[in-house]
N, C-alpha and C positions, 0 to 999 in steps of 0.2 A: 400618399397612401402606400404601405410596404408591399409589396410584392412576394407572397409566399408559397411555399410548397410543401404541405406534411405528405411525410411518405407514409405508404402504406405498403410493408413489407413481405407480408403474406401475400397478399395478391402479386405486387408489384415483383417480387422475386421470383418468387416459382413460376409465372407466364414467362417472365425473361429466362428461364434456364427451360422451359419449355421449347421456346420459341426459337432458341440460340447453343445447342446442342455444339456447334463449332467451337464453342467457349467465349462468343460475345455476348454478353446479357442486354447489350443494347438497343436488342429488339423491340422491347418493353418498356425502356428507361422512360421515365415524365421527363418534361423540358426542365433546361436549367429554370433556377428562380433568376429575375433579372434587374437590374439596380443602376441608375446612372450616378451618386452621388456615396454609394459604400453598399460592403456585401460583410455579414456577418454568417459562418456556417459551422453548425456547433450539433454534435450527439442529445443534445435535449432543446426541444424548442424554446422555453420560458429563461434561457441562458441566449440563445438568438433573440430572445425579443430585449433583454435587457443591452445586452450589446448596440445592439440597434437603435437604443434611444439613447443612446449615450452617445452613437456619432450624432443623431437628429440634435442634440444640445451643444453640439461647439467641439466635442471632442474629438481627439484624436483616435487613429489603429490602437495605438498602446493604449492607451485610457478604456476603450470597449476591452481590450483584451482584459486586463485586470478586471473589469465588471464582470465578463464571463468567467474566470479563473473561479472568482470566489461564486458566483453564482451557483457552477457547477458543485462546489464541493455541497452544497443544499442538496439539489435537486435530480442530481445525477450520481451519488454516494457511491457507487461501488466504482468507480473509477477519479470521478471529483475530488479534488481535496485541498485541506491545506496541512494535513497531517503528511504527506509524501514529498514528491518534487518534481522537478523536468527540466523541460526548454524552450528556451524564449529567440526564437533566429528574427530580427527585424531588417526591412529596407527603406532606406527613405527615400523619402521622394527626390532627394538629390541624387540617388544612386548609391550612396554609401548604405554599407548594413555593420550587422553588430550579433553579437551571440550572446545569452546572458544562460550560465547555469547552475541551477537551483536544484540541482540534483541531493536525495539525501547521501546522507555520508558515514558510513561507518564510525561505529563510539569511542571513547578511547580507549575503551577496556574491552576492543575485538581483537580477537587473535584468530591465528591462519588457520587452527585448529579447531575453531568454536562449535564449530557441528559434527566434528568426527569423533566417533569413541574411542574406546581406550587400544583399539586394536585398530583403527586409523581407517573408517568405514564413515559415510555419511550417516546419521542420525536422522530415521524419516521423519519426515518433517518438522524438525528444529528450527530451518533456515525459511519457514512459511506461517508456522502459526504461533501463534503468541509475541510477548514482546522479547522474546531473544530474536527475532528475526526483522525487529523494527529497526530501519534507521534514522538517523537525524534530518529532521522534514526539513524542506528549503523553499515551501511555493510560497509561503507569508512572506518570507526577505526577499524573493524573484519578484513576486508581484509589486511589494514595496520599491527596488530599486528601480522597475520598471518606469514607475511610477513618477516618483521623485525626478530620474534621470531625463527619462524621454516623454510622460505623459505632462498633459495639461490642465486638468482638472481636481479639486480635492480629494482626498482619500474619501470621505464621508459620504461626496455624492456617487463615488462609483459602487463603495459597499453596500447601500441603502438595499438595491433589490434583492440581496441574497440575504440579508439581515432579514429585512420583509418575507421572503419565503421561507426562511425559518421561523421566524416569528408566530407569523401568519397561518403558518401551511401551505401547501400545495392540494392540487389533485392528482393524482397518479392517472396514466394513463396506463394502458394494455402494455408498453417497453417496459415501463418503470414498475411495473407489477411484477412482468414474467421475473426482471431481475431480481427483484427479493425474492420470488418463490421458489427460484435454483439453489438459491443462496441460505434460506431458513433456517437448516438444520447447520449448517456451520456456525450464522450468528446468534444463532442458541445458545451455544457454548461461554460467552462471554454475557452474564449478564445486563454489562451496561449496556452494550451493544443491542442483545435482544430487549430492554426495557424503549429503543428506539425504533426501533427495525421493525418489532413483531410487536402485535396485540397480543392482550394481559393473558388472549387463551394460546398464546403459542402460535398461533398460525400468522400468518405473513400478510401486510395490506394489501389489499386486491385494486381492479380500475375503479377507478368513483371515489375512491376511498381517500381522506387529508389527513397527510404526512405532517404532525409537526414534531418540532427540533427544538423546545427551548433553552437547552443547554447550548447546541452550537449556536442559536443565535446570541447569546448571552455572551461566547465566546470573539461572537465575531463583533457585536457593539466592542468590545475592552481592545480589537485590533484597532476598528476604525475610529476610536477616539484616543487611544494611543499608539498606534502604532505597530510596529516589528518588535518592538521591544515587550510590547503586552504579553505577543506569542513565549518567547523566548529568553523574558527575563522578569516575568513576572507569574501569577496562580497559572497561566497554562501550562509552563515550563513545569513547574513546582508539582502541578496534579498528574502530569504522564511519566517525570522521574519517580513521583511515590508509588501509582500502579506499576513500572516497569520493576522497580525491587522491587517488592510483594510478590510478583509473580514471575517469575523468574529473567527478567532482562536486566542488562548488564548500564542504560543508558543514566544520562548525570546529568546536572544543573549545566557544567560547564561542556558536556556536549554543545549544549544547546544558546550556551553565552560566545564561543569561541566558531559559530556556524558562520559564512562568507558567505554570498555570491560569487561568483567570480564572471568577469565580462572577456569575451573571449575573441577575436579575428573567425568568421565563420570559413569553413572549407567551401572551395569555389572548382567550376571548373567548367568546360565548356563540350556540350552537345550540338552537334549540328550544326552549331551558332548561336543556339543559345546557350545563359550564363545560368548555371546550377549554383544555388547559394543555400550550405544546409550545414548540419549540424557536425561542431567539431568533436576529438576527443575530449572528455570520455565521452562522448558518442559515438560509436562507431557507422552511424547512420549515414549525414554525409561522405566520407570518406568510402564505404562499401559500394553506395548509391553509382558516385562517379568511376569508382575505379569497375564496376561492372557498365557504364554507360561508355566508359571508354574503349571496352573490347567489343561491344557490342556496333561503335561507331564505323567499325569494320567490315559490317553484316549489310547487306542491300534488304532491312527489316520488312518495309512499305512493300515490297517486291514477290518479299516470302510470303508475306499475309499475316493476320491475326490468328494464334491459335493452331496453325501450320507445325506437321512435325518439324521442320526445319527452323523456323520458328523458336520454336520450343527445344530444340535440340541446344542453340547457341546459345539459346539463354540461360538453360539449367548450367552449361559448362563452365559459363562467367558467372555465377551464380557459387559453383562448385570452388575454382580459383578464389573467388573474392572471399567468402567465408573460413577461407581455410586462415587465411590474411586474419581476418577479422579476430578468428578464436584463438589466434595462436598470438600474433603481434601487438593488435590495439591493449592500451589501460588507460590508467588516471591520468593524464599529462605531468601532474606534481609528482609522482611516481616510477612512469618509464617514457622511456625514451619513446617517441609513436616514430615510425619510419612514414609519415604521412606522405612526404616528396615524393618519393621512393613509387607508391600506391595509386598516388593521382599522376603519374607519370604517361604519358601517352605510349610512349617507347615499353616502357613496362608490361602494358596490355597489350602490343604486339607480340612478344613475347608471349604472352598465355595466348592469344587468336594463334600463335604456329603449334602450339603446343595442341588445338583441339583439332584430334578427327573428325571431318564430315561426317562420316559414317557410324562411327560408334560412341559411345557411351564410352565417357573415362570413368575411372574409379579412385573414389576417395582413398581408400587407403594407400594406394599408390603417392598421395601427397602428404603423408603423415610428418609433419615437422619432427626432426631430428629433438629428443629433449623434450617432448611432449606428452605428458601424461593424461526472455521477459512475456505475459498473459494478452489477452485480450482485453481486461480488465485498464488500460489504460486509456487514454483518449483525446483526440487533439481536436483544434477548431482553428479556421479560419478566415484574416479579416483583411480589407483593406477600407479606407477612408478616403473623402474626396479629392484631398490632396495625391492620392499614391501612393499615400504611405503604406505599407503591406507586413503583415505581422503573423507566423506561424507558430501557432504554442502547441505542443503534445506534454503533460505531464502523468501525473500515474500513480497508484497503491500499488502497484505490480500484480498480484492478484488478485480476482473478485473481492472487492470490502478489503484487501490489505490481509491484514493479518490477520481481520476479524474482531478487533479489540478496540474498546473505547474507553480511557481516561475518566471513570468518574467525576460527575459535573462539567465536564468540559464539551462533550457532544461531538468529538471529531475522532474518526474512525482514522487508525495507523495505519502504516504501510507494510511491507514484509518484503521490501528492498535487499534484502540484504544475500536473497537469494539469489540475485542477478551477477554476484562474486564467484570465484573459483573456489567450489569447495574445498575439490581434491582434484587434482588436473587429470581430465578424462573421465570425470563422472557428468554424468546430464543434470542441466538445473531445471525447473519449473517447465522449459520452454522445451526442450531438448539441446539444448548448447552445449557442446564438447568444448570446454574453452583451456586454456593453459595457466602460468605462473605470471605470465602481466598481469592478469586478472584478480589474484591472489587478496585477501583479507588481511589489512594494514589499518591502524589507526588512522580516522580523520577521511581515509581515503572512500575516491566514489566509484562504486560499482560498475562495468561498461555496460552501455546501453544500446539500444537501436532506435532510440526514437529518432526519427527523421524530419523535423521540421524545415520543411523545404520552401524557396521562393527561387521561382526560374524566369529570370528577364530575357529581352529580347532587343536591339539596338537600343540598349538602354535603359528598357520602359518595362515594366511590371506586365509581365505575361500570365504568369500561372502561378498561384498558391495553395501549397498541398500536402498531406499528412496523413497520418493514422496510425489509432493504434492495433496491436496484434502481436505482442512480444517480440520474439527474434522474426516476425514474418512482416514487420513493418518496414522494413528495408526493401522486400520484392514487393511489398503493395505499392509504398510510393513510387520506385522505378516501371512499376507498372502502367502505373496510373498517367505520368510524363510520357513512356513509349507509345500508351494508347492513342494520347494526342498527337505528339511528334510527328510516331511514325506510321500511325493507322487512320490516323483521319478523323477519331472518335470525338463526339463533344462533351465536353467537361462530365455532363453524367454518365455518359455512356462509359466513359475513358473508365471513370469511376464503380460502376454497376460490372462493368465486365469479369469474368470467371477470372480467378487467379490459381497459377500453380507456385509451389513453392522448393526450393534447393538449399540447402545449409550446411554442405558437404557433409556431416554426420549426424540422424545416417543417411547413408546412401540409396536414399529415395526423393523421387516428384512427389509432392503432396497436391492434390488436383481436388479442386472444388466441386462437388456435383454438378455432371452432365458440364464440366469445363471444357473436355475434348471429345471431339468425334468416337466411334468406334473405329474410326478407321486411323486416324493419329495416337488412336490409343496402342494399334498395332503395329505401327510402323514406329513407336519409341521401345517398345518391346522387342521386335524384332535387334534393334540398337543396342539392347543390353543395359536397357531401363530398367528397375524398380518402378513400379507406379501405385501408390497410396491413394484412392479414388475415396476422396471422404466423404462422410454423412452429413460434412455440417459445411457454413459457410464460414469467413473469417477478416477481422478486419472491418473499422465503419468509417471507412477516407469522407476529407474536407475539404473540399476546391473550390478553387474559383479561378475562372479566364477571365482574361479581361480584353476586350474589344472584342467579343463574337463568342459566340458559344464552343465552335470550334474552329480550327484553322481554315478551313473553307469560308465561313462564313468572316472572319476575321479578314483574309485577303478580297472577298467580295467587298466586303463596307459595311455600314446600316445598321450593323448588329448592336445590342444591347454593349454597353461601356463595360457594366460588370457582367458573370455571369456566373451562380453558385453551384455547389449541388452537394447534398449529404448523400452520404452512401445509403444505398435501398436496405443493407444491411444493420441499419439502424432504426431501429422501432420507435423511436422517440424524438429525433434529431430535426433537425430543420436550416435549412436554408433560407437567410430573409435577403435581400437589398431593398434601398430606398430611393 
């Protein structure tokens, strides 16, 4: 019998920022969900339930994961897809792991200039809405390769329950409602889209209300009886090249016949003792994660406390260092040179720990590279299976619903990818990213990322799995979310529920969660020569799981549950099951 936990975010959040004014939310948190035989944990629950019965039938971590992939682009549409792309980090049970990315990819007919006007100015929103700002989707060939490579069961039997919830319907609950009703008046704009999205009078399905999709499921039958090929070399290829001329994109047949996977070495690196295994380039995720965990390794964190202007002090500044890295050096690996070694260097982060004063507040601009000119809307989940095998997927439309745009007859909502590239070196994208000329818009080439699909072992053995999405702010959730455990004690919800601040050297502000820090931490980073951004909203809906104990206490006592989940409270709809 599973084991479940629906959150309840209204309550459950505001008591815990209540209650936890220091900036742990974990005063409030529910217990992990808990599982001796596999833990599936996913932003929409009817994507954890499918998962779940796909390990209960034989299958493998990858196998659920592919069943979730496609389940979500159903039922979870404004970030689900298989019109977009992302990343697939696995570890097996031997200990070996692997990186697969499905990231989209610029057309061939993009150029550096696609969104600037004639006087060499970003074009508002070129690079966001419609199909000039789509790229070439990758999560059908990820999920496929996936599949083929490392899973063990049919394609037919993992697609059934997303076919089925298209088909079918769904119910929407109070998550799945609010998000089309933010979202209305944008997929309005796109008829096909709003003939999905919205009822005949225009307004947006409420809770109670069934969602169906017969074009994507009609879409998604022609995948799973034939394959990657249906996507991409057949009517759905054929139906989003004829909408994207019409309407102003630049994409082709052979975009979409010459698209790759590519299977990648994941970036590694070690905290405390444990093995960090996360996402390489083009992600810049793994790579930021560890080279800010490695200055950080320097800091007596447990000591300082959670939430501590001290705390908080060394983290914005490795925060500050690593980002600067990030916007200015990372790109496409086919494209530029990544100084990865270099980053994940231990010697290196000493270097930036001599560099920061205790005392003050350094300043961005002071680090401006020489030469130097992603939304919430994405979403990861997290699984492992009875063997240990452990698998972290975040993929993404980059913004709410993508571009907003859907392919007549085809029923799959695009992505608007394409914003995540360097428009003009020094202009902010969607996210606020100051990025540089790595990043630049190249044929074929993939956007840099932050998705962070992370797996952190421990002498050996599968510790922790973990993720989220949150645009360029997915990088300091997952490092967050590991510190909370590591080095605060918290258990997997708590680690997860807790208040996050965020740094991304430009600009040069703390972005701070409601009610994340004291009044009194809030003065004493001011005093330091902080910026501090005290925002209205929350950010971020992380996927974890520990394994052997809920949290580290509980893990070195014994007795504890084998698995143990937790969706972020910040997720309205999501769930955490084990079995």
């Amino acid at each position: 019998m599973p084991l479940t936990r629906r959150t309840l975010i209204g309550v459950t959040l505001s008591l815990a920022i209540a209650l936890a004014p220091s900036g742990a939310l974990h005063a409030a948190s529910p217990q992990p969900a808990k599982g001796e035989h596999g833990m599936v944990v996913t932003a929409q629950h009817l994507a954890s339930e499918a998962g779940v019965e796909v390990l209960k039938k034989g299958g493998n971590a990858v196998d659920a994961a592919v069943a979730v992939g496609y389940a979500l682009a159903v039922v979870y549409p404004n970030a689900g897809n298989i019109g977009g792309g992302g990343f697939i980090t696995i570890r097996f049970k031997d200990g070996k792991s692997t990186f697969l990315d499905f990231r989209e990819r610029a057309p061939l007919a993009a150029t550096k200039t696609m969104y600037l006007d004639k006087d060499g100015n970003p074009v508002k929103g070129a690079s966001l809405d419609g199909y000039l700002a789509v790229g070439v989707p990758g999560s059908v060939a990820g999920f496929e390769m996936a599949r083929e490579k490392y899973g063990t069961l049919p394609r037919q039997d993992l697609m059934a329950p997303a076919i089925a919830y298209a088909k079918d319907g769904f119910i929407l609950d109070q998550g799945d409602a609010a998000s089309f009703a933010s979202n209305a008046a944008r997929l309005a704009k796109d008829p096909a889209a709003a003939a999905i999205f919205l009822k005949p009078d225009g307004k947006p399905y409420g809770a109670g209300e069934r969602l169906l999709q017969p074009d994507l499921a009609a879409s998604l039958a022609a995948i799973s009886e034939k394959g990657a090929d249906a996507f991409y070399k057949g009517a759905i290829a054929d139906a989003i090249v004829k909408a994207s001329g019409a309407k102003g994109g630049i994409l082709a047949n052979s975009d979409f016949e010459q698209y790759k996977v590519r299977e990648l070495q994941p970036v590694s690196c070690t905290y405390r003792g444990y093995e960090i295994t996360s996402s390489p380039p083009p992600s810049s995720g793994g790579v930021i994660i560890c080279e800010i965990l490695n200055v950080l390794e320097g800091y007596p964190l447990s000591y300082l406390g959670a939430g501590s202007a001290e705390t908080v002090h060394v983290m914005v500044e490795a925060m500050r260092y690593a980002y600067v890295d990030r916007n200015s050096a990372l790109g496409d690996p086919d494209f530029v040179d990544n100084p990865v070694s270099k980053l994940l260097d231990k010697g290196y982060a000493k270097e930036i720990r001599d560099k920061i004063d205790p005392f003050r507040a350094g300043v961005s601009q002071d680090l401006m590279p020489k030469g130097f000119g992603e939304s919430k809307e994405t979403t990861h989940y997290s699984i492992i299976d009875d063997d240990g095998n452990a698998v972290a997927v975040t993929y993404t439309l980059n913004g709410s619903f993508g571009a907003g745009v859907v392919a007549d007859g085809t029923g799959i909502l695009l992505n608007n990818e394409m914003d995540d590239f360097t428009q003009k070196p020094g202009v902010p994208n969607l996210y606020g990213l100051v990025q540089g000329e790595a990043n630049a818009i190249q044929p074929k080439k993939t956007p840099l990322s932050s998705m962070s699909p992370t797996i952190v072992a421990k002498d050996g053995k599968p510790f922790m799995v973990i993720g989220s999405p949150g645009g360029s702010r997915i990088i300091t959730i997952t490092l967050e979310a590991i510190v909370n455990v590591i080095d605060h004690g918290m258990n997997i919800q708590e680690a997860i529920d807790a208040s996050r601040i965020h740094h991304q050297w430009l600009p040069d502000t703390i972005y701070v969660e409601p009610f994340g820090l004291s009044p009194d931490t809030e003065k004493l980073l001011a005093g330091m020569g902080y910026h501090l951004d005290l925002a209205d909203s929350t950010w971020g809906q992380a996927a974890g799981i520990l394994v052997g104990g809920k949290s580290l206490a509980e893990i070195e006592k014994g007795g504890g549950a084998r698995y143990n989940g937790a969706i972020d409270s910040r997720a309205a709809s999501g769930e955490a099951i084990g079995y």
